[in-house]
C-alpha positions, 0 to 999 in steps of 0.5 A: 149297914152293919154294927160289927167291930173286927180286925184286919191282919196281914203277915209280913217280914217275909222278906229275907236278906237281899229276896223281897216279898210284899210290900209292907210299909203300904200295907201297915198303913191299912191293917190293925195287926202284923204276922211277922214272919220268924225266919223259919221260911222267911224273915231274917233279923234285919226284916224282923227288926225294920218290920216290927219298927215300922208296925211300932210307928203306925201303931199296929199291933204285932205277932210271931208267925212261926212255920216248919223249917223251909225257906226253899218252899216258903214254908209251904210245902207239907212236912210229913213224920216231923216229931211234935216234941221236936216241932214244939221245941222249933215253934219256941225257938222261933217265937222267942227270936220276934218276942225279944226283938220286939221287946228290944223294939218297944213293941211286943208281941200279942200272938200267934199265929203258924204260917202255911203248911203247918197252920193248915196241917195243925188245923187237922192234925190233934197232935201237932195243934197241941205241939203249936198250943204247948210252944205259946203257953211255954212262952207267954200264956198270955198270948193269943193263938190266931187259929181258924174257928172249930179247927184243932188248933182252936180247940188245943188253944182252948184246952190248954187255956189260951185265949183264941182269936178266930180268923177267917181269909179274905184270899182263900176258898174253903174246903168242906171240913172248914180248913182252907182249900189246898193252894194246888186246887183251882180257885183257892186263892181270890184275886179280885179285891171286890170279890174278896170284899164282898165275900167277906161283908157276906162273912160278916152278916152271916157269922159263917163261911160259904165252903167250895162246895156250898156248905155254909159253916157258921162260925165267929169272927175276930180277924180278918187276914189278907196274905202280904205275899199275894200280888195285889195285896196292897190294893185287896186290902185297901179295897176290903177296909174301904168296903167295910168301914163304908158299911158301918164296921168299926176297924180294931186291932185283935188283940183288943177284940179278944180282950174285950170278949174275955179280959187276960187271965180269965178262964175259957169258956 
């Protein structure tokens, strides 16, 4: 049995006009906090608003998942030469639209965390991390950057002064350079909902993920993440807290875990 307290996220509002992605009413009654897709590879005012609606009654707590401008390929194509001013001025863009919606819902935003091929490319490249990090501080310094641990992205968040949740996947194989393992590689993404849990109780115990290949990278852990676009996701998240509560962990939204580490306003270590 375990005595660890950790968030469940999922991103969401990844819907777009009459194109419907995720089922996420189901999935805001499992998770503690919703990545809200910001219309750069899904979402449009019309989801943005019903999601961040739906988050506000459950009481889930919300963030912008921004991404590069590609709704043909879900943002999940990599965009190679995009300029990083250029990129940080499109990250401000999106985070602005969820921030004053939210604001107009009655439930703000706390974070945020990139979506896709920028996520995974900002996690590697030192540039395009600070072109992320730079975006969040222009907005709202007080808001988390979700980043995966060691990863550029955490460590431009904490240069510039940001507070840090550290994420890991319940859907996703790791590479060696703790990054997640390319979509296009076989076994990158886990399907089976006990196979996830247990890799993540084993997560947990160790304070470390075990990489494709082996290697174990030790690591802290904030928040957990289940895609909301992947099938079955409803029943993998279902499945992960069921396992995690039955083993003594204390569910909490992030924001509220990362605030209990290191109080708004305090200087990172």
């Amino acid at each position: 049995m375990m005595s660890v307290h950790v968030d469940l996220n999922c991103d969401m509002g990844e819907s777009f006009a009459a194109w419907s992605m995720g089922d996420d009413r189901a999935m805001l009654d499992i998770v503690t906090t919703a990545n809200i897709a910001c219309g750069f590879h899904a979402g449009d005012p019309v989801v943005m608003h019903e999601t961040l609606v739906q988050a506000r009654d459950r009481g889930v707590q919300v963030g912008a998942h921004p991404s590069f401008m590609d709704l043909v390929g879900f943002g999940r194509r990599r965009i190679e030469g995009e300029s990083p001013s250029d990129l940080e001025k499109q990250l401000i863009y999106q985070i602005g639209a969820i921030r004053t919606m939210a604001e107009v819902v009655g439930h703000p935003i706390r974070h945020v965390k990139t979506h896709g091929a920028l996520g995974n490319m900002a996690a590697e490249d030192r540039e395009l991390a600070l072109a992320v990090s730079r975006a969040i501080a222009a907005i709202d310094p007080e808001l988390i950057q979700l980043a995966m641990p060691g990863m550029q992205t955490s460590l431009t968040a904490q240069e510039l002064g940001l507070r840090v949740g550290n994420e890991v996947f319940a859907d996703r194989a790791y590479a060696d350079n703790g990054n997640l393992l390319s979509r296009k590689l076989p076994g990158a993404v886990i399907h089976d909902p006990k196979a996830a849990a247990d890799r993540v109780l084993r997560m947990l115990e160790e304070q470390a993920v075990t990489t494709i290949s082996g290697k174990r990278i030790a690591l802290d852990i904030d928040s957990i993440c289940v895609h909301g676009d992947t099938p079955g996701a409803v029943e993998m998240a279902a499945t992960l807290r069921r396992r995690l509560e039955n083993n003594g962990v204390a569910i909490r939204p992030m924001a509220d875990i990362v605030a209990a580490r290191q109080p708004s306003g305090s200087p990172q270590q």
